[in-house]
C-alpha positions as CSV (number, residue, x, y, z in Angstrom):
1,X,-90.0,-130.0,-32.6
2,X,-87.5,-132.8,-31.3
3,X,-88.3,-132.1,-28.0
4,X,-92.1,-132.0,-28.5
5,X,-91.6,-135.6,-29.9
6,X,-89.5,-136.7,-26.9
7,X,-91.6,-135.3,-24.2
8,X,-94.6,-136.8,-26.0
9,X,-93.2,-140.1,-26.5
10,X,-92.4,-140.4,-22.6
11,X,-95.9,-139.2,-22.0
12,X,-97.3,-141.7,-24.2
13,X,-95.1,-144.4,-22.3
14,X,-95.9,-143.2,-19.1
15,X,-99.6,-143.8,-19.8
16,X,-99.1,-147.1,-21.3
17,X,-96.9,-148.0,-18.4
18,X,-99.4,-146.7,-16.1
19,X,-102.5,-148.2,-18.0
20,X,-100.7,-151.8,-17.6
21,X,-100.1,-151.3,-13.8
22,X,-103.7,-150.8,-13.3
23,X,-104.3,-154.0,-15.2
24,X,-102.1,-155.9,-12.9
25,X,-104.7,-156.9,-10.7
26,X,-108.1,-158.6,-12.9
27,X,-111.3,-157.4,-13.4
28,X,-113.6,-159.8,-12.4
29,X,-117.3,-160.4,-13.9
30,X,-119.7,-162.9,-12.1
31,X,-122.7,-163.5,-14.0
32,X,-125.3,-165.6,-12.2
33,X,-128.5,-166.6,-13.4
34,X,-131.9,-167.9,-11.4
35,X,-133.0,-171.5,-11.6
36,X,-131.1,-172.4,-14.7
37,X,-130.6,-176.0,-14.6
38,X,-127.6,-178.2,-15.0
39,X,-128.2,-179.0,-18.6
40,X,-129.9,-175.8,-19.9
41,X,-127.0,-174.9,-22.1
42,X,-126.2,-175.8,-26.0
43,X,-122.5,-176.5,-23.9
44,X,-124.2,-179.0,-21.6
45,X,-126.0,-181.0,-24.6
46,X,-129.1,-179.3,-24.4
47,X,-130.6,-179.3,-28.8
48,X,-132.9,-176.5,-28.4
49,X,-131.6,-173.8,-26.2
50,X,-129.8,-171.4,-28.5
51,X,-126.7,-169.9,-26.4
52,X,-124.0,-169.6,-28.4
53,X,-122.1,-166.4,-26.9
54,X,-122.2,-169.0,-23.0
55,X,-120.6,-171.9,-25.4
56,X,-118.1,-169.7,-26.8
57,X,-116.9,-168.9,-23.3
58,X,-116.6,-172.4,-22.5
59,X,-115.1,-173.6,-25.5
60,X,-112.4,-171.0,-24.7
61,X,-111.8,-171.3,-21.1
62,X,-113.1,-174.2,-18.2
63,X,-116.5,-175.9,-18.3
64,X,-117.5,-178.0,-15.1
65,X,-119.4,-180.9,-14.5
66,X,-119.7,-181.2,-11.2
67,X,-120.3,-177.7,-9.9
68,X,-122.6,-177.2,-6.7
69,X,-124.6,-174.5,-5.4
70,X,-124.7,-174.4,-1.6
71,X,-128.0,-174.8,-1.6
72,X,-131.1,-176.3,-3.4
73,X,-133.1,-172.6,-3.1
74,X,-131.9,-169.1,-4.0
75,X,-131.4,-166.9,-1.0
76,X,-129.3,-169.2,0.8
77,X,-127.1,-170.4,-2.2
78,X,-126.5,-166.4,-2.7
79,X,-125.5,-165.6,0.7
80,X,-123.7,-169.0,0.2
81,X,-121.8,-167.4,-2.5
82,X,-121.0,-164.0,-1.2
83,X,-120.0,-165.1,2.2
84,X,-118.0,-168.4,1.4
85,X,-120.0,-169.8,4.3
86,X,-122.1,-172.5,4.5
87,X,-125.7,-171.5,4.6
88,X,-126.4,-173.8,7.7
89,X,-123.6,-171.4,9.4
90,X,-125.0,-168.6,8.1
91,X,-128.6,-170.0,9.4
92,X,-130.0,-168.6,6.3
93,X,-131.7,-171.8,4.9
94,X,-134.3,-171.0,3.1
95,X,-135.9,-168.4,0.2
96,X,-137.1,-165.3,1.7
97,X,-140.8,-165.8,2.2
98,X,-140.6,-169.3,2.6
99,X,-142.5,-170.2,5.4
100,X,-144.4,-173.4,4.4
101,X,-145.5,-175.5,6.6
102,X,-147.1,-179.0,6.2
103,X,-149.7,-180.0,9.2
104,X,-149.5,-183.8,8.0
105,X,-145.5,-184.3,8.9
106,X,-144.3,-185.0,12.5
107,X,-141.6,-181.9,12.1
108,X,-141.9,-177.7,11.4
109,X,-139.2,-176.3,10.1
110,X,-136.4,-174.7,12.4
111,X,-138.8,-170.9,13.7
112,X,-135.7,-168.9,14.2
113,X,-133.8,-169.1,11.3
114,X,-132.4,-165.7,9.8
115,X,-134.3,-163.7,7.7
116,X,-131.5,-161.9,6.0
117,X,-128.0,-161.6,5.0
118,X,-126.5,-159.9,8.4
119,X,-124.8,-157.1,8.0
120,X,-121.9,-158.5,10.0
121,X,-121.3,-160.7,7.4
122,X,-118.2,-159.7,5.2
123,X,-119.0,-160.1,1.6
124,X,-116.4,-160.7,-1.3
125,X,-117.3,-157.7,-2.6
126,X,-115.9,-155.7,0.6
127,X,-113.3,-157.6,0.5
128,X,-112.4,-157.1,-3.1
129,X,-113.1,-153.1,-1.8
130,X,-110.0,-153.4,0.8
131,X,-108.1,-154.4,-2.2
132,X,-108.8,-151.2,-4.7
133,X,-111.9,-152.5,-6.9
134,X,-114.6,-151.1,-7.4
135,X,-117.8,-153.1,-7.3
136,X,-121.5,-153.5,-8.9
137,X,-124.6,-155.5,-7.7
138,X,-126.7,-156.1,-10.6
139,X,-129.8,-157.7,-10.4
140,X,-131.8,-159.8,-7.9
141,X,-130.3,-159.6,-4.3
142,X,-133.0,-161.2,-2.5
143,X,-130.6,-161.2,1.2
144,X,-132.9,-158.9,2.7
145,X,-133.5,-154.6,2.7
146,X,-133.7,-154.0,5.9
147,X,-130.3,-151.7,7.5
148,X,-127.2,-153.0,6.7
149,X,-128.6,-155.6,4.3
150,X,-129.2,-153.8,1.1
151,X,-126.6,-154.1,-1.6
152,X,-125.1,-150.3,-0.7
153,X,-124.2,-151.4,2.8
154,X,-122.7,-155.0,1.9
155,X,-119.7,-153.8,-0.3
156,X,-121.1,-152.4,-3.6
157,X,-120.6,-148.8,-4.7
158,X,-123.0,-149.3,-7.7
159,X,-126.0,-151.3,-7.4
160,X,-128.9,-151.5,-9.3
161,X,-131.1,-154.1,-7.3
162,X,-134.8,-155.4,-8.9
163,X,-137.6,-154.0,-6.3
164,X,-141.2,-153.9,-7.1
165,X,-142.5,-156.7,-9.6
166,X,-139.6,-158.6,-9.3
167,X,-141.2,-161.6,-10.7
168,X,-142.5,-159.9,-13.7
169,X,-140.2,-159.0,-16.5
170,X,-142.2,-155.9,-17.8
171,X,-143.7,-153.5,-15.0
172,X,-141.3,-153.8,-12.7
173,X,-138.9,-151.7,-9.9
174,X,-135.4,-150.8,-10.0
175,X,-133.6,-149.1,-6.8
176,X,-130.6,-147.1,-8.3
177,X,-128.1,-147.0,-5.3
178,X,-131.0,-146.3,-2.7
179,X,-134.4,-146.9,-2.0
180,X,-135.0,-143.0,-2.9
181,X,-134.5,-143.7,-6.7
182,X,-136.3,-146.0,-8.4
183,X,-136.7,-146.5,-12.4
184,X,-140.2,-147.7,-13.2
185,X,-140.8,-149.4,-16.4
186,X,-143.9,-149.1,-17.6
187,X,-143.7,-152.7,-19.8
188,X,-141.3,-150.9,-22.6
189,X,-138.3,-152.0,-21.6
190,X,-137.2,-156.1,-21.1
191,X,-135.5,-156.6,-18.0
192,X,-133.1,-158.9,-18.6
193,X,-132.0,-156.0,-21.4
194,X,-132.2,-153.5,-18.7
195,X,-129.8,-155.3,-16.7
196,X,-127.3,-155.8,-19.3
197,X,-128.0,-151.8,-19.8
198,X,-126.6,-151.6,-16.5
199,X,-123.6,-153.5,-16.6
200,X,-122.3,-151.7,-19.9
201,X,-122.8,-148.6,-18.2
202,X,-120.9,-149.8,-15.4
203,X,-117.9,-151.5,-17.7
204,X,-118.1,-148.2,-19.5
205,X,-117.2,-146.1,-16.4
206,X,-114.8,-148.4,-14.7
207,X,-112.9,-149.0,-18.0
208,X,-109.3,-148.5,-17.2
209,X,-109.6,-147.3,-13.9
210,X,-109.4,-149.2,-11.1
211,X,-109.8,-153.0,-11.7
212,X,-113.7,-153.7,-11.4
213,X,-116.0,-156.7,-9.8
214,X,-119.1,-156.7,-11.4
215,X,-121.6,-159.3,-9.9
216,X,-124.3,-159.8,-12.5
217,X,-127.6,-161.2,-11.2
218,X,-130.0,-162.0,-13.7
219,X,-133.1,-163.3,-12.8
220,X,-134.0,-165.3,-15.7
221,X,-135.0,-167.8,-16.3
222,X,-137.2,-167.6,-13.0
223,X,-140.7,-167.7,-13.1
224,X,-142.7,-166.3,-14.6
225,X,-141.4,-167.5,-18.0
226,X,-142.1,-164.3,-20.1
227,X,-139.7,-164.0,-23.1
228,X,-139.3,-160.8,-25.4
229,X,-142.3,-161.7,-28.1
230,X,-139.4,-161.4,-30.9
231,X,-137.2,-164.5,-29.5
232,X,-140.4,-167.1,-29.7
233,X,-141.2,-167.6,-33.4
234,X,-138.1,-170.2,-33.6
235,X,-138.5,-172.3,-30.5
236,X,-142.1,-172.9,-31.7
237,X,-141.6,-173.8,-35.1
238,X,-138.5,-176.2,-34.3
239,X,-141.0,-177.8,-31.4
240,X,-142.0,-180.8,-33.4
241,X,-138.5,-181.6,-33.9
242,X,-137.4,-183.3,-30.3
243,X,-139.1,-186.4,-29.0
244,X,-138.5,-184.2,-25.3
245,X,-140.7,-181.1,-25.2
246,X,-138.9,-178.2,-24.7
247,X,-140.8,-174.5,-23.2
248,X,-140.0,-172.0,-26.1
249,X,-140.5,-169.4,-23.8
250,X,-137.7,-170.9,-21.3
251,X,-136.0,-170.9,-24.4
252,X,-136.3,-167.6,-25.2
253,X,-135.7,-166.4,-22.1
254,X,-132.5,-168.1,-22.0
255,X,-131.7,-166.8,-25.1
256,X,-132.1,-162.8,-23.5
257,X,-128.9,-163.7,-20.9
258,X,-127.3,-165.4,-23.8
259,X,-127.7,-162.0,-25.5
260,X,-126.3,-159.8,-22.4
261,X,-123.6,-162.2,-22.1
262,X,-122.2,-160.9,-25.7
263,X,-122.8,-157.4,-25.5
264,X,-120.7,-157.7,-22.3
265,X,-117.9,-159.4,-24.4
266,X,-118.0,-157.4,-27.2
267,X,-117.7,-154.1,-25.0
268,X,-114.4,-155.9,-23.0
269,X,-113.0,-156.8,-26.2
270,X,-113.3,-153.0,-27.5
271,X,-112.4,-151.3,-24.6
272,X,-109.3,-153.8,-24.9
273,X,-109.9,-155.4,-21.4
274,X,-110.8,-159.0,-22.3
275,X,-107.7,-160.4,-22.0
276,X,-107.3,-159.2,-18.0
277,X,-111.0,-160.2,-17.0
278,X,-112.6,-163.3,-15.7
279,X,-115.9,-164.3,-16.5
280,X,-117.6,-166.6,-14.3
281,X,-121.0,-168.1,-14.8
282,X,-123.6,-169.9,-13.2
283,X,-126.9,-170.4,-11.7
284,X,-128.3,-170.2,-8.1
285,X,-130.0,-173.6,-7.9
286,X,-131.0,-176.6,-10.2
287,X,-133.4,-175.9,-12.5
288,X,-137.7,-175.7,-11.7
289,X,-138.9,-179.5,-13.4
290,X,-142.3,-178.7,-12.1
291,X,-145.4,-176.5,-13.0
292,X,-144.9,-173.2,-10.6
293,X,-146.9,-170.0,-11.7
294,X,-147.3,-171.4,-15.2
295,X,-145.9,-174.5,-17.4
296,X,-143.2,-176.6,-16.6
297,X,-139.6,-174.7,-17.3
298,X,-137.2,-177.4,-17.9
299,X,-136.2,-180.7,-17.2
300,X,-133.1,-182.1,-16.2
301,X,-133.6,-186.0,-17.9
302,X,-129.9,-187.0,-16.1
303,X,-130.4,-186.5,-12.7
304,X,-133.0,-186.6,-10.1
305,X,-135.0,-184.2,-8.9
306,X,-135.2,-180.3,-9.5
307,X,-135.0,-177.1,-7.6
308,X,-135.7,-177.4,-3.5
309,X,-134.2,-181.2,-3.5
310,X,-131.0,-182.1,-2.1
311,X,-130.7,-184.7,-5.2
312,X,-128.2,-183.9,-8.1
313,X,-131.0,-182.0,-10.1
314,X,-132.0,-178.9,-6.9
315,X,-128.1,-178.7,-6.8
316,X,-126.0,-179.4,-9.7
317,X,-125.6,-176.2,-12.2
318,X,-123.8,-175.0,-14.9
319,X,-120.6,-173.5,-14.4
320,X,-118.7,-171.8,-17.2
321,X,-115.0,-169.6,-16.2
322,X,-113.0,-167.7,-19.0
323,X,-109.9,-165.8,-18.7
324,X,-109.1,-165.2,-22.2
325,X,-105.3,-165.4,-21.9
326,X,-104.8,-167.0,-18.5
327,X,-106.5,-169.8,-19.6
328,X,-104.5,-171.2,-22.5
329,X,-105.5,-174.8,-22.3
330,X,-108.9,-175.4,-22.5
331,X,-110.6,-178.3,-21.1
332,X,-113.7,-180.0,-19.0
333,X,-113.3,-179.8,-15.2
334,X,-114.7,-182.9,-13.2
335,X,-113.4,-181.8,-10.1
336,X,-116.2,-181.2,-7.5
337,X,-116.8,-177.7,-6.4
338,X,-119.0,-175.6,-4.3
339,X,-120.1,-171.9,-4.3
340,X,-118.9,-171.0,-1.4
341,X,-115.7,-171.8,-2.9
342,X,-115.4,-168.7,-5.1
343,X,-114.7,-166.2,-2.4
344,X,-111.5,-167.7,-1.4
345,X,-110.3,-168.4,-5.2
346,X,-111.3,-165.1,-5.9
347,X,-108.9,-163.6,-3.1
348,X,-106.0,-165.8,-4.2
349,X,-106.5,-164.8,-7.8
350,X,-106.2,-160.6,-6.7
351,X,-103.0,-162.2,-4.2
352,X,-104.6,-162.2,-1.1
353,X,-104.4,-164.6,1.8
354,X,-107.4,-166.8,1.7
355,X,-109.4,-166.2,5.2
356,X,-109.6,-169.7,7.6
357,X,-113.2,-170.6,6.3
358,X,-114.5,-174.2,6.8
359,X,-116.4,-173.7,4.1
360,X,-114.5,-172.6,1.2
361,X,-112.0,-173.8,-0.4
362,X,-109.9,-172.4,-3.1
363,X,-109.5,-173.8,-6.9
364,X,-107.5,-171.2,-8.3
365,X,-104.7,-173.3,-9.3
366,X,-106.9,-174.9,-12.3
367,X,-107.4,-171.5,-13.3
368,X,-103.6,-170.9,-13.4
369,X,-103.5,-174.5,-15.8
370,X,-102.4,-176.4,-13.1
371,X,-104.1,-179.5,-11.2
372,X,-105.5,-180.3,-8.3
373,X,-104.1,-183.2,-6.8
374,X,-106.1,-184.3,-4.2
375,X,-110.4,-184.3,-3.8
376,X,-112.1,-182.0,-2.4
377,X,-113.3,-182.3,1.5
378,X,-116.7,-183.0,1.7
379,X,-119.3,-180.7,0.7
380,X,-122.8,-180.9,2.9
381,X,-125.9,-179.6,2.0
382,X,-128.9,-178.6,5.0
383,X,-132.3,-177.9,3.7
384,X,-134.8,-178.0,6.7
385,X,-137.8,-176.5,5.3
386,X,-140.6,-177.5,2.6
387,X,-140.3,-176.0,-0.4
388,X,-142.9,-174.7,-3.1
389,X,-141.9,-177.5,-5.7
390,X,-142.7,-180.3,-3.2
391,X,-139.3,-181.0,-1.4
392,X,-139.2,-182.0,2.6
393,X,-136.8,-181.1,5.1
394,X,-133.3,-183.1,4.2
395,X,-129.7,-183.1,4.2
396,X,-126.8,-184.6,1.8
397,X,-122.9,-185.0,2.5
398,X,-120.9,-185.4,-0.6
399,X,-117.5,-187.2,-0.4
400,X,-115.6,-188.1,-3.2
401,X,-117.9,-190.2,-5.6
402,X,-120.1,-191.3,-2.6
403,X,-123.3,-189.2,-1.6
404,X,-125.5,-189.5,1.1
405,X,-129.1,-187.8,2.1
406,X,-130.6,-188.0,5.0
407,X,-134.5,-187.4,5.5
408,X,-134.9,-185.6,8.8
409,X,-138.7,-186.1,8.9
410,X,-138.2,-190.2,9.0
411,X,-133.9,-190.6,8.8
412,X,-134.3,-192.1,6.3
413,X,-131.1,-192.4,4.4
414,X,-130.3,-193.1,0.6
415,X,-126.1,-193.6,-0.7
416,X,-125.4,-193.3,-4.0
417,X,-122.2,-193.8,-6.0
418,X,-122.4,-190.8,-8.3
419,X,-119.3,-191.7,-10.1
420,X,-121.6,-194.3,-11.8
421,X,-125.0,-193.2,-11.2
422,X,-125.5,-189.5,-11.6
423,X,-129.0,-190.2,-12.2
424,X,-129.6,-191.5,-8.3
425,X,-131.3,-194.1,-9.3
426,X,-129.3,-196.9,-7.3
427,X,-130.0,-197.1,-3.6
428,X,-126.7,-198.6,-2.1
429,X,-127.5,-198.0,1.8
430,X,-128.7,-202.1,2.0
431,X,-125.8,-203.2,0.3
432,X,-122.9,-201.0,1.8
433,X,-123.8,-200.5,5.4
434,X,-120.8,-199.6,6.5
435,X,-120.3,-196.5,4.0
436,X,-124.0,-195.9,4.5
437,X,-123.1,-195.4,8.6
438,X,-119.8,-193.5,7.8
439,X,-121.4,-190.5,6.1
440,X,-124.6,-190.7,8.1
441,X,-122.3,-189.9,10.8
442,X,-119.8,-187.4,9.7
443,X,-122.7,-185.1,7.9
444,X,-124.4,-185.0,11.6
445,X,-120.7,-184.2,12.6
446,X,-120.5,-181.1,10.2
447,X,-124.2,-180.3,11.0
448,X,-122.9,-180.0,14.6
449,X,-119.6,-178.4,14.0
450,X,-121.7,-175.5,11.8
451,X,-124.3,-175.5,14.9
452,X,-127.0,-176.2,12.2
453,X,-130.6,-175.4,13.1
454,X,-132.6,-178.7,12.8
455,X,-136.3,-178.8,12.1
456,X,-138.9,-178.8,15.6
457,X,-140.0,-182.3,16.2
458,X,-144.0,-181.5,16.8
């Protein structure tokens, strides 16, 4: 009987010993959302939005205010994210489908620029692959289905990727690993649920095997803005309430991911992996402050502009990072980021070498509850194409508290001290010329260095 107990006790130790090795290395779960704007979240000051589960992440772990997508529109600022590279590197500058043209301006925009995510390209999810994870595309992709651009052949062994009706959130298409297998819903099932459906399954079968990345792309709250009937009965009632109208069914909508983003939590925290997971999240873009395929979604009242503008409201989002643990000291981040700067934190978190990118650069150390001590380098943005919510072809440069953008229909150029004037509203190119030449010159520089495709002078 002794020596039942003994050789049981070592087994037991040997598994907990073993369970603990494979926990050495951290899960990691990115959760991205579509057009969410900067100040969509209860976090971020917004009174109606009802996201408790998001606020509870960052009242545990790091909320920024000045986090950047790479790009004003989603496909670039997604193969932005997965590829550390700027998109004007990348030549992926604009939404798939985006082909607007506008016969009144003395430009079109750049003919040849790429279509697609190449396959060339080395995602973070192959290289989180090299390192023992196992990884999950979730969600929207929108890089392009042609071969070597799905989700299957860019580093994912599970991906569940939104196909037919992608726009709609009943009715629509899920490929299940391959274009051969679809699930069809036939408007039973929400699909900001489903998706959530999907990444417990996932969790569920990667739990305490090998460490996991799980890249989580809802696409709420894109248009169309169709909530789950259940969620609207409070957003309307409370209405009245705020001098700024709100859209319930934004709200609502935003309240589905709010949703997923518990579920998730509550399955880490019983499967006992919380405290060895990060949980990023984010959006793609700024928020849509226009009428597009129905009422206006949101409004950013801070900053200027929306989604498809190179201003603070196309490009500044959300950004939320919890490491329950890791993260003992939590706190508000103003340090300027980028998302192209994820896939070299991400490799330093796992202990790998960051690779020599230009265009990302590392901030794990504020995860490990150090500082940074010096600014970031300056983050550009190219955007050479009209969009659908009535931007033209522009660029911006970012440098410490200054920000430039740069019209490249008329070069027209607007500097702004965002330090004190988030908003935009304060033109300082008359009064500081020399500033105003400065970053005029060095974002042409970087356009150059990235052999950035400019728009066709007619």
């Amino acid at each position: 009987m002794n020596k039942i107990l003994i050789v049981s006790a070592i087994c037991l130790f040997y598994n907990v010993c073993n369970s603990q090795n494979k926990q050495t290395t951290p899960n990691i779960i990115f959760i991205l959302t579509d057009d969410m704007g900067y100040q969509d979240l209860g976090i971020y000051g917004n009174p109606y939005n009802e996201t408790p589960h998001i606020d509870s992440l960052a009242k545990g772990g790091l909320r920024f205010t000045q986090a950047y997508s790479s790009s004003p529109v989603c496909t670039p600022s997604r193969g932005g994210l997965l590829t550390g590279k700027n998109p004007a590197r990348l030549h992926l500058t604009n939404f798939l489908g985006g082909e607007r043209k506008d016969s009144t301006s003395n430009v079109n925009p750049p003919p040849n620029w790429t279509r697609a995510l190449n396959g060339n390209e080395v995602t973070i999810a192959e290289k989180l692959k090299e390192n023992g994870y196992s990884t999950a595309m979730i969600g929207k992709w929108h890089l392009g289905g042609g071969k070597g651009e799905a989700p299957w052949d860019q580093g994912f062994d599970f991906a569940r990727v939104i196909g037919d009706n992608s726009l709609d959130y009943y009715n629509y298409g899920i490929f299940e690993d391959s274009y051969k297998k679809v699930f069809k819903d036939k408007g039973k099932i929400y699909l900001t649920d489903k998706l959530t459906d999907y990444a417990l399954e996932f969790i569920d079968k990667e739990a305490n095997k090998n460490p996991f990345f799980l890249y989580l792309a809802y696409s709420a709250p894109h248009v169309l803005t169709i909530p789950r009937a259940d969620k609207l009965s409070k957003y309307f009632w409370k209405y009245e309430k705020f001098e700024q109208k709100f859209n319930p069914n934004y709200a609502a909508m935003i309240e589905s991911v709010d949703d997923g983003v518990g579920m998730i939590m509550k399955s880490l925290r019983e499967k006992g992996l919380l405290e060895n997971t990060i949980i990023i999240f984010t959006s793609d873009n700024g928020g849509l402050g226009i009428p597009e395929l129905g009422p206006q979604p949101t409004q950013m009242p801070n900053l200027k502009k929306w989604k498809g503008f190179v201003y603070e409201g196309g490009i500044r989002v959300p950004l939320v990072i919890n490491w329950k643990g890791k993260i003992v000291n939590p706190k508000v981040i103003d340090y300027q980021i980028v998302n192209t700067d994820f896939y070299n934190t991400i490799l330093e978190i796992i202990g790998e070498k960051s690779i020599d990118n230009l265009d990302s650069k590392s901030f794990s150390p504020l995860l490990n509850n150090t500082s940074i001590t010096s600014e970031r380098p300056e983050i550009v943005w190219h955007y050479p194409h009209f969009s659908n919510q009535t931007s033209r072809p522009a660029g911006a440069i970012r440098q410490g508290d200054w920000k430039l953008t740069k019209s490249y229909e008329t070069n027209k150029v607007e500097l702004y001290n965002i330090k004190n004037d988030e908003a935009e509203s304060n033109d300082l190119s008359k009064k500081n010329k020399a500033k105003t030449k400065e970053l005029e010159a060095l974002l042409m520089l970087k356009l150059s260095e990235m052999n950035a495709q400019m728009p066709e002078k007619k």
